[in-house]
ROPAVEX-990340 format. One record per atom (N, C-alpha, C, O): x, y, z; atom name; residue number from 1. Coordinates in steps of 0.2 Angstrom, whole numbers, padded with zeros to 4 digits. Layout:
(titor (X,Y,Z),CA,NUM)
...
***
This chain:
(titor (0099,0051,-0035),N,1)
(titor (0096,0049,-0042),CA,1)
(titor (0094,0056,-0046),C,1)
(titor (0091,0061,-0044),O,1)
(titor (0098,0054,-0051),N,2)
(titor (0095,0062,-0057),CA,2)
(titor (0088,0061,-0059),C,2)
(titor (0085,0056,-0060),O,2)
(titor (0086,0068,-0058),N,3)
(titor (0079,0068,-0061),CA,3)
(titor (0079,0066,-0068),C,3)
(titor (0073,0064,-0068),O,3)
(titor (0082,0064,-0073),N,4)
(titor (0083,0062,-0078),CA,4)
(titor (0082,0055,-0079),C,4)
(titor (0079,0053,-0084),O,4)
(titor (0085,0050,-0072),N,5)
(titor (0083,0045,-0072),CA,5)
(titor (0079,0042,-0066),C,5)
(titor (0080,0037,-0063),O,5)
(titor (0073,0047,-0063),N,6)
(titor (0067,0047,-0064),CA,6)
(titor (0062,0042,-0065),C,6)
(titor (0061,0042,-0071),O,6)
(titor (0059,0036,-0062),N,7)
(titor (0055,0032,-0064),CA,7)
(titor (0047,0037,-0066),C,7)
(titor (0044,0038,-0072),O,7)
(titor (0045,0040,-0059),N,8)
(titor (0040,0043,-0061),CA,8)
(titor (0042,0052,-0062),C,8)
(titor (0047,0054,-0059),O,8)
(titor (0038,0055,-0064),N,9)
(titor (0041,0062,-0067),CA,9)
(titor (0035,0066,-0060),C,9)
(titor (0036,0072,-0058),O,9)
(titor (0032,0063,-0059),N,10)
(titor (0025,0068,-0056),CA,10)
(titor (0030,0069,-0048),C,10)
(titor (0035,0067,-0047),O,10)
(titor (0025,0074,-0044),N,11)
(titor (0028,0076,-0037),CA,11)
(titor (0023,0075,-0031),C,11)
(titor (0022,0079,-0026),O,11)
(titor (0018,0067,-0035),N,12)
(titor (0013,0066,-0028),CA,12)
(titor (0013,0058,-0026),C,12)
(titor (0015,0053,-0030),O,12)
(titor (0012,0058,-0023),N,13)
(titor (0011,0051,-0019),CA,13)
(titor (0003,0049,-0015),C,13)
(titor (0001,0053,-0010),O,13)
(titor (-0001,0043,-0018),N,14)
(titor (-0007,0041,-0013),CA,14)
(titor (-0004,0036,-0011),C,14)
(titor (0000,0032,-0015),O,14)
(titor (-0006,0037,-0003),N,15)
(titor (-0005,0030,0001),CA,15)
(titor (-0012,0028,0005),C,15)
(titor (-0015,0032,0009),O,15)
(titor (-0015,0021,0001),N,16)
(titor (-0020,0018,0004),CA,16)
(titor (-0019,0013,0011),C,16)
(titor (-0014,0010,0012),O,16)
(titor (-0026,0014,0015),N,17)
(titor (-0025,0009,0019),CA,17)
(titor (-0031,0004,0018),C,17)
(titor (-0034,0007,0014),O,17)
(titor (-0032,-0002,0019),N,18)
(titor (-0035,-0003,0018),CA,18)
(titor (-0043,-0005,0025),C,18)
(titor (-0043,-0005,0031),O,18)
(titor (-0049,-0005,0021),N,19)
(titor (-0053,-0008,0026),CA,19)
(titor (-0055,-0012,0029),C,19)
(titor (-0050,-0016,0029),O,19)
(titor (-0060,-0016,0032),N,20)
(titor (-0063,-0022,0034),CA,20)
(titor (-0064,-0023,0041),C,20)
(titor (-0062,-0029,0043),O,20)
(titor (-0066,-0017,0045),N,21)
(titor (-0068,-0018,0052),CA,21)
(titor (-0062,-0019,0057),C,21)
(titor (-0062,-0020,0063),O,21)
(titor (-0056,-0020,0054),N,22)
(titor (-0050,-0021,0057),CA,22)
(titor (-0046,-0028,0059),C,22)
(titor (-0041,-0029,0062),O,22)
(titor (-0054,-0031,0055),N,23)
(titor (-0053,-0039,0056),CA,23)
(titor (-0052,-0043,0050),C,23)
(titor (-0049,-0048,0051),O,23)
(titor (-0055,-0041,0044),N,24)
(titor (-0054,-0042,0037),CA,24)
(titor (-0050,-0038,0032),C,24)
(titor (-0049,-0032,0033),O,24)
(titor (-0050,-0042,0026),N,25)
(titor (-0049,-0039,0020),CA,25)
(titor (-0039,-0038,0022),C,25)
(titor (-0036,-0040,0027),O,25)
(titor (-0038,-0035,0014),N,26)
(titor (-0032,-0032,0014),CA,26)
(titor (-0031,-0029,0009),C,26)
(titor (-0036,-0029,0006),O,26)
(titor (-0026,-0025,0006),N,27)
(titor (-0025,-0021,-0002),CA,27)
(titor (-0026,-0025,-0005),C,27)
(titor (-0027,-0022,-0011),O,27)
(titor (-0026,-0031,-0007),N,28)
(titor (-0029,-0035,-0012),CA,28)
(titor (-0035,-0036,-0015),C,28)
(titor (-0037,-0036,-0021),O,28)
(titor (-0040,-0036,-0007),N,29)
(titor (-0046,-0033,-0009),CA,29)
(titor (-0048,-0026,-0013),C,29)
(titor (-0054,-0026,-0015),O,29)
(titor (-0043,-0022,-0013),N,30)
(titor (-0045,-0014,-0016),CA,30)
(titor (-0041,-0013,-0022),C,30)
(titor (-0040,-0008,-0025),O,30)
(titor (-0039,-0019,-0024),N,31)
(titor (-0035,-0017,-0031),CA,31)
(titor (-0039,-0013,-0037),C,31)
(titor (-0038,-0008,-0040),O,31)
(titor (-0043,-0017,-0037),N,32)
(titor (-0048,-0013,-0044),CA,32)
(titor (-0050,-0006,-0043),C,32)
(titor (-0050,-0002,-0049),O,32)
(titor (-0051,-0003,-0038),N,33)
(titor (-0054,0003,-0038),CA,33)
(titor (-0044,0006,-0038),C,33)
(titor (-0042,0008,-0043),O,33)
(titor (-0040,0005,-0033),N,34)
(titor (-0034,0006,-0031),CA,34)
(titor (-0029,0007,-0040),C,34)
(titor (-0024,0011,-0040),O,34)
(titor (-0031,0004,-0045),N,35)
(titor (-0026,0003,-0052),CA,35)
(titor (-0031,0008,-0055),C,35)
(titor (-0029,0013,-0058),O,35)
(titor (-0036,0007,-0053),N,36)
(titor (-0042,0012,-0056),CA,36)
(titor (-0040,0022,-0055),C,36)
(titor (-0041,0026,-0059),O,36)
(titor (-0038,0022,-0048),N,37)
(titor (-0034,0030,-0046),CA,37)
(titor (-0029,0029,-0050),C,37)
(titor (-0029,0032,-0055),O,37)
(titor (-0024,0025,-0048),N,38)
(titor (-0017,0025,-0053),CA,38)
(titor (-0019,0027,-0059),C,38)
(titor (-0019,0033,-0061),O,38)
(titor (-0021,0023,-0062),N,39)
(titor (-0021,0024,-0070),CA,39)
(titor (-0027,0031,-0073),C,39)
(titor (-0026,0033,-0079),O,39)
(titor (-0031,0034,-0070),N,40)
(titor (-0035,0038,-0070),CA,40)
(titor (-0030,0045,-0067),C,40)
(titor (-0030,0049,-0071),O,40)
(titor (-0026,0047,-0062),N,41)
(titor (-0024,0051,-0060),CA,41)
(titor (-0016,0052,-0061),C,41)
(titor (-0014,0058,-0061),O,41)
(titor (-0013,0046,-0063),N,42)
(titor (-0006,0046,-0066),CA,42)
(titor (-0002,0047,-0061),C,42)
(titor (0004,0048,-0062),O,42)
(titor (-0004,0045,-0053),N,43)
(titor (-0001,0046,-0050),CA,43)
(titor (0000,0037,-0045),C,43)
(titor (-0004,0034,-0045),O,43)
(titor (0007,0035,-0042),N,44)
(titor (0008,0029,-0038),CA,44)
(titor (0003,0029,-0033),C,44)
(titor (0003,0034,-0029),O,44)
(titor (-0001,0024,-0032),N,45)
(titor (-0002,0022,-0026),CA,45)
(titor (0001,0016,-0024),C,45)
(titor (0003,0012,-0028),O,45)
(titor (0001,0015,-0015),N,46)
(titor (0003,0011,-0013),CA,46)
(titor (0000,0011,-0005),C,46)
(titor (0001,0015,-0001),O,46)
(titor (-0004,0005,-0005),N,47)
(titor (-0007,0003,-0001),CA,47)
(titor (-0004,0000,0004),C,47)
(titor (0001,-0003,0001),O,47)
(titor (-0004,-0001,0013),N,48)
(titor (0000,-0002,0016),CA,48)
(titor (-0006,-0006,0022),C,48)
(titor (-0011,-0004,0025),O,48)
(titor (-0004,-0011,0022),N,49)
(titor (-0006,-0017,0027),CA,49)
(titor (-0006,-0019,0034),C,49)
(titor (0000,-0018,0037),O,49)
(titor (-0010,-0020,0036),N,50)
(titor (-0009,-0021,0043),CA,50)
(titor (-0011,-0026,0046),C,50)
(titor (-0015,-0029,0043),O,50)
(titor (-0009,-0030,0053),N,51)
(titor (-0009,-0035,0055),CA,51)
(titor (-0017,-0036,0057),C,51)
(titor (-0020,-0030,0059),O,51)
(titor (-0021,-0040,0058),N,52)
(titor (-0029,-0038,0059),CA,52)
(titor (-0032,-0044,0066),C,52)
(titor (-0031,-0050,0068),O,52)
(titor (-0035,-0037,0069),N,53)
(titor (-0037,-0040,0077),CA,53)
(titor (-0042,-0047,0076),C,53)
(titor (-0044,-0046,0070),O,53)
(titor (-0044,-0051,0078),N,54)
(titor (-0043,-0051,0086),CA,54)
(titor (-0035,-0053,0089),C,54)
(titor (-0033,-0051,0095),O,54)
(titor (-0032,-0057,0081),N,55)
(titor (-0025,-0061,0084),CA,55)
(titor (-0021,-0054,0084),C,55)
(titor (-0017,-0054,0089),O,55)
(titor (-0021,-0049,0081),N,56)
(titor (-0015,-0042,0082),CA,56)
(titor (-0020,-0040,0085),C,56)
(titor (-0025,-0041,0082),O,56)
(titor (-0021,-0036,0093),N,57)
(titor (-0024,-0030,0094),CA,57)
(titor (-0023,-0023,0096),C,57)
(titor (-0018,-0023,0100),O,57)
(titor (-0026,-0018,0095),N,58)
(titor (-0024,-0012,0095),CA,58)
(titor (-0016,-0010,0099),C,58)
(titor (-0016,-0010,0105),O,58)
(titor (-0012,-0010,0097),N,59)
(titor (-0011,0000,0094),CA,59)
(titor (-0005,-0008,0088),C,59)
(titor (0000,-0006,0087),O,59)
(titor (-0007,-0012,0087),N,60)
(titor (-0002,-0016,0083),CA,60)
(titor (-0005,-0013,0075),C,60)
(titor (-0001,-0010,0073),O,60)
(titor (-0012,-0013,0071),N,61)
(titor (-0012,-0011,0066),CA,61)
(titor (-0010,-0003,0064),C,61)
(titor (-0007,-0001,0059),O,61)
(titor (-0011,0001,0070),N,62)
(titor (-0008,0008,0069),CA,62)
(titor (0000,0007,0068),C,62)
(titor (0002,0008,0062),O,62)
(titor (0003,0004,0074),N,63)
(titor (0012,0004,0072),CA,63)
(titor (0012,0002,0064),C,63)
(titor (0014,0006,0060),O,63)
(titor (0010,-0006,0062),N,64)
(titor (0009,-0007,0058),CA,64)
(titor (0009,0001,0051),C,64)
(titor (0013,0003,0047),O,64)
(titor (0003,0002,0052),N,65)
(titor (0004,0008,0045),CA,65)
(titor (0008,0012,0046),C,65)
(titor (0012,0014,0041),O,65)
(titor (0010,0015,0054),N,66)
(titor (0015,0018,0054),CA,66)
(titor (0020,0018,0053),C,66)
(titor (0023,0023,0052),O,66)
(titor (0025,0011,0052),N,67)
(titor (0032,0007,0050),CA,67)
(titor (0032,0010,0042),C,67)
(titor (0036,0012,0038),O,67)
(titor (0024,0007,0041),N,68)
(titor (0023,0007,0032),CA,68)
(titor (0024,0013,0028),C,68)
(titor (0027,0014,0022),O,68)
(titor (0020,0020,0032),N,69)
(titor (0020,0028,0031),CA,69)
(titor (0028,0028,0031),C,69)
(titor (0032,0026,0026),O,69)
(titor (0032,0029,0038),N,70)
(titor (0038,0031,0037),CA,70)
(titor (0044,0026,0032),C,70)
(titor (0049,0029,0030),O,70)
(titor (0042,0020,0032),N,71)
(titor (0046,0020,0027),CA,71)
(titor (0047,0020,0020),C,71)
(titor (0052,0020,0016),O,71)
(titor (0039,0020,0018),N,72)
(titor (0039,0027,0011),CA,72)
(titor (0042,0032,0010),C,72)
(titor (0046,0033,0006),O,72)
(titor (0040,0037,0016),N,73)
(titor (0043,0044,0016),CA,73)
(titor (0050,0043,0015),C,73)
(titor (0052,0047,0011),O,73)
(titor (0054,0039,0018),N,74)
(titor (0061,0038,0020),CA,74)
(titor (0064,0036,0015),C,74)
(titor (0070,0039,0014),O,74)
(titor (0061,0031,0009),N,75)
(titor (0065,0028,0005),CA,75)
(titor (0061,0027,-0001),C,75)
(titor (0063,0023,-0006),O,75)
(titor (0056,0031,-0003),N,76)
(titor (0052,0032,-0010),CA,76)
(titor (0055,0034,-0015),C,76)
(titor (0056,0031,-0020),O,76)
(titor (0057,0039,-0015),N,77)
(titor (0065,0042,-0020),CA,77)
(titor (0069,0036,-0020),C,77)
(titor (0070,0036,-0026),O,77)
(titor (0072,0032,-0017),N,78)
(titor (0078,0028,-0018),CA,78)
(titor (0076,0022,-0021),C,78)
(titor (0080,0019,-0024),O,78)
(titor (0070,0022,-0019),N,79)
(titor (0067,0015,-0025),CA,79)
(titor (0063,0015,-0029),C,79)
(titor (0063,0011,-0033),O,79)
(titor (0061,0021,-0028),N,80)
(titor (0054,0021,-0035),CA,80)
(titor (0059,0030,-0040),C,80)
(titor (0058,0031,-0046),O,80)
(titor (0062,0033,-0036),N,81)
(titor (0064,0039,-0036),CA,81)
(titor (0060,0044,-0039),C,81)
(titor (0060,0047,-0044),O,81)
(titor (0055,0043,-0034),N,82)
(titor (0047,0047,-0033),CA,82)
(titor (0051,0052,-0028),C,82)
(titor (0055,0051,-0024),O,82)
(titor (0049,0059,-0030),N,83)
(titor (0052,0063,-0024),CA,83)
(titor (0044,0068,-0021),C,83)
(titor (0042,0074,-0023),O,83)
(titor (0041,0065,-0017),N,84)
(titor (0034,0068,-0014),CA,84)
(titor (0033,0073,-0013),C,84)
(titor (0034,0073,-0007),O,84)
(titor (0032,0079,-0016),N,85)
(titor (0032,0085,-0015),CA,85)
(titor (0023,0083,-0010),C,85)
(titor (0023,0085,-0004),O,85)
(titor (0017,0079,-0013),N,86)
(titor (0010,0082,-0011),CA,86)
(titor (0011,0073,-0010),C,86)
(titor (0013,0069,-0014),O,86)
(titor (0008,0072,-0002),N,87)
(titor (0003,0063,0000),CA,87)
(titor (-0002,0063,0001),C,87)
(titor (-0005,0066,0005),O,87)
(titor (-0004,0060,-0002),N,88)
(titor (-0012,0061,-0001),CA,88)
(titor (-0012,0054,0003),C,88)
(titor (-0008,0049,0001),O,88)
(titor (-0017,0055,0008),N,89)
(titor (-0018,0049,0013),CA,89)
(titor (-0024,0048,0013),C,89)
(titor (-0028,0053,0012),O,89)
(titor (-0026,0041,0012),N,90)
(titor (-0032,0040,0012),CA,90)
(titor (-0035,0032,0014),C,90)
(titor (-0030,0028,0014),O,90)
(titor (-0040,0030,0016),N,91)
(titor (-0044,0023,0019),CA,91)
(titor (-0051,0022,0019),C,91)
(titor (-0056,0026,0020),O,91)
(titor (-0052,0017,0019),N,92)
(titor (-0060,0017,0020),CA,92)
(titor (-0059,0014,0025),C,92)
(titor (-0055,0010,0027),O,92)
(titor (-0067,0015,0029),N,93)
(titor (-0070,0012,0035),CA,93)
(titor (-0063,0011,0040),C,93)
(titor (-0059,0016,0041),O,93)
(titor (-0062,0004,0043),N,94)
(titor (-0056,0002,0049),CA,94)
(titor (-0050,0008,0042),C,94)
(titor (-0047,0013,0045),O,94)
(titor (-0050,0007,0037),N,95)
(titor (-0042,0010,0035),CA,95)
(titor (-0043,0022,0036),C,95)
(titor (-0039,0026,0036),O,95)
(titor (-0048,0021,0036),N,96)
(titor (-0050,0029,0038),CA,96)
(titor (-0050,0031,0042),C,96)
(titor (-0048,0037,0043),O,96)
(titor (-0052,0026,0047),N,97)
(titor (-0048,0026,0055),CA,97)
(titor (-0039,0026,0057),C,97)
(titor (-0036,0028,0062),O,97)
(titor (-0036,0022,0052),N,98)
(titor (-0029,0021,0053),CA,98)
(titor (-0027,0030,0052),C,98)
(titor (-0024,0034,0056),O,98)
(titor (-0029,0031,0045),N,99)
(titor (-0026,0036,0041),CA,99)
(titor (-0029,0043,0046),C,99)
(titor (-0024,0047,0046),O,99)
(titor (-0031,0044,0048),N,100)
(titor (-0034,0051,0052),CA,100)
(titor (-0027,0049,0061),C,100)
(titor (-0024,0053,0064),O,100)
(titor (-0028,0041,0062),N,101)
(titor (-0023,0041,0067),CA,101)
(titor (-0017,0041,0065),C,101)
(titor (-0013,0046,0068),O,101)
(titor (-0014,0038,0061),N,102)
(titor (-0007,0041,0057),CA,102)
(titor (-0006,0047,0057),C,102)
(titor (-0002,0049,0061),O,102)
(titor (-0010,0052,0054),N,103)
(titor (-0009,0060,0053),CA,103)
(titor (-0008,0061,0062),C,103)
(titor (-0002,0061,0065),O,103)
(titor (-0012,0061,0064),N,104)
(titor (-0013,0065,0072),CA,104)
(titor (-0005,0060,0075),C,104)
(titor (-0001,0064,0078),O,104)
(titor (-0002,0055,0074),N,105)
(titor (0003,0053,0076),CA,105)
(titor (0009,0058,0073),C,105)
(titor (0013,0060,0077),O,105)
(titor (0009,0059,0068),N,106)
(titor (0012,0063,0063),CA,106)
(titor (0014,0069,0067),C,106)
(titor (0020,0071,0068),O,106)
(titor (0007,0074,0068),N,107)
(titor (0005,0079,0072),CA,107)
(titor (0009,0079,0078),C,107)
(titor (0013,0083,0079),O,107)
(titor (0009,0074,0083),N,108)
(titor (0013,0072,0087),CA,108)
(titor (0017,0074,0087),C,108)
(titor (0018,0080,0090),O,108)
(titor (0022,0069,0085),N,109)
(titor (0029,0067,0085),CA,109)
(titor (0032,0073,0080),C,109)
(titor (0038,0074,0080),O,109)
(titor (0029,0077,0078),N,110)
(titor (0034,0084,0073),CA,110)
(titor (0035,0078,0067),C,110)
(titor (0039,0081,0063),O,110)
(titor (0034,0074,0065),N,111)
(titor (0036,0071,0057),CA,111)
(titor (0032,0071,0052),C,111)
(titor (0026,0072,0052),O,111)
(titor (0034,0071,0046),N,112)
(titor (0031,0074,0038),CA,112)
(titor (0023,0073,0039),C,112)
(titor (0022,0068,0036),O,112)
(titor (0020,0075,0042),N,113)
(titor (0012,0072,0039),CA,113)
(titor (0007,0073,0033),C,113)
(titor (0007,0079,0030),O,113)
(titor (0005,0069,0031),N,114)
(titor (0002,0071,0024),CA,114)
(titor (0000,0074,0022),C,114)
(titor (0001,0078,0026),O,114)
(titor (-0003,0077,0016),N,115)
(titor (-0003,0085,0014),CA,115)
(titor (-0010,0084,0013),C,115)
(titor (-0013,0089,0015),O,115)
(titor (-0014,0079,0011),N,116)
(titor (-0020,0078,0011),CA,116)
(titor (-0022,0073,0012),C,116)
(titor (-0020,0068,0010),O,116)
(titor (-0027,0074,0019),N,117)
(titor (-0031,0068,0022),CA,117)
(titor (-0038,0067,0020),C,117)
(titor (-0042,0070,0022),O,117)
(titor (-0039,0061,0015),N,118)
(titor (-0047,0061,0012),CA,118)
(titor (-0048,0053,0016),C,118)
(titor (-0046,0048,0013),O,118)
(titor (-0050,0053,0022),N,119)
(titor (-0053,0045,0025),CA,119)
(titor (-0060,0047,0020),C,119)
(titor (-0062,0053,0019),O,119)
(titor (-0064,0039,0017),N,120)
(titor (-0067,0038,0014),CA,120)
(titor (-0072,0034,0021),C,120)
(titor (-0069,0029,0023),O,120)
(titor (-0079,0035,0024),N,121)
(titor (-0084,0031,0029),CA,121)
(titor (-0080,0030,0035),C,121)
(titor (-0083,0026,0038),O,121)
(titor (-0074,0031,0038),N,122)
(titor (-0072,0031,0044),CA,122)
(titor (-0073,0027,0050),C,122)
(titor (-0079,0028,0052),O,122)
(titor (-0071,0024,0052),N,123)
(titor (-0075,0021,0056),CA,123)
(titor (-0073,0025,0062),C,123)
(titor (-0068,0023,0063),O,123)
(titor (-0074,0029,0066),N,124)
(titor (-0073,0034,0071),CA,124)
(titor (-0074,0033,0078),C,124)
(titor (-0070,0033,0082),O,124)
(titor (-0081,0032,0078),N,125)
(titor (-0083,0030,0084),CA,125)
(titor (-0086,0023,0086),C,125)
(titor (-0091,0021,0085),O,125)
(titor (-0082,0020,0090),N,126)
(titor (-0081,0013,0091),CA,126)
(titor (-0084,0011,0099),C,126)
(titor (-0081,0007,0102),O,126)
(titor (-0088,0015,0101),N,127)
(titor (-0089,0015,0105),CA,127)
(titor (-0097,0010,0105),C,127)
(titor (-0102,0012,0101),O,127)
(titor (-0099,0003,0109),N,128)
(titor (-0104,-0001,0110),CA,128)
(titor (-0110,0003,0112),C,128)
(titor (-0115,0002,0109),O,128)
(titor (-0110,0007,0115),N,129)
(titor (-0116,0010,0117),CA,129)
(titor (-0118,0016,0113),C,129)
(titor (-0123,0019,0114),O,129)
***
């Protein structure tokens, strides 16, 4: 795709995850603040969903965002012809939890991990006692 024909001209990408204890909610819940960065930043966001426990549980919503991250990375330029120089990764609560595991998977495996990790209230430690 030529830069010329370019949907967006900038060289950043946010990807949101969404929150809700890992049991609710989804990106639809977070649209208003979510078009609120778009439109305020000039830059695409694109929020990525996950299957929510008790009926999916663990590591299903992690793969989930992970399917969602790599196939942005892989095919954003070819559909949007966004070419992501800077990602900014971000979630509240359950999704701040995903987005800090996402990275450390990223970390991992040797593949692109985001260029900025802002998790928003985290849910971290999940620990009953």
């Amino acid at each position: 795709m030529n830069r010329e024909h370019r949907i967006y001209k900038g060289d950043s990408l946010i990807i949101h995850i969404h929150g809700g204890g890992f049991i609710a909610l989804d990106s639809n819940d977070h649209q208003s603040y979510l078009r609120s960065w778009a439109n305020k930043t000039q830059v695409p966001v694109f929020s990525i969903d996950y299957r929510l426990a008790p009926e999916f549980p663990f590591p299903l919503a992690l793969d989930d965002v992970w399917q969602g991250y790599k196939y942005l990375v892989e095919n954003v330029e070819k559909l949007f012809g966004i070419r992501p120089e800077k990602i900014l990764m971000t979630g509240d609560s359950a999704g701040g939890n995903l987005a800090i595991a996402l990275t450390l998977w990223c970390i991992k495996i040797g593949y692109r991990k985001p260029n900025i990790l802002f998790p928003c209230y985290p849910a971290l430690n999940l620990d009953l006692n």
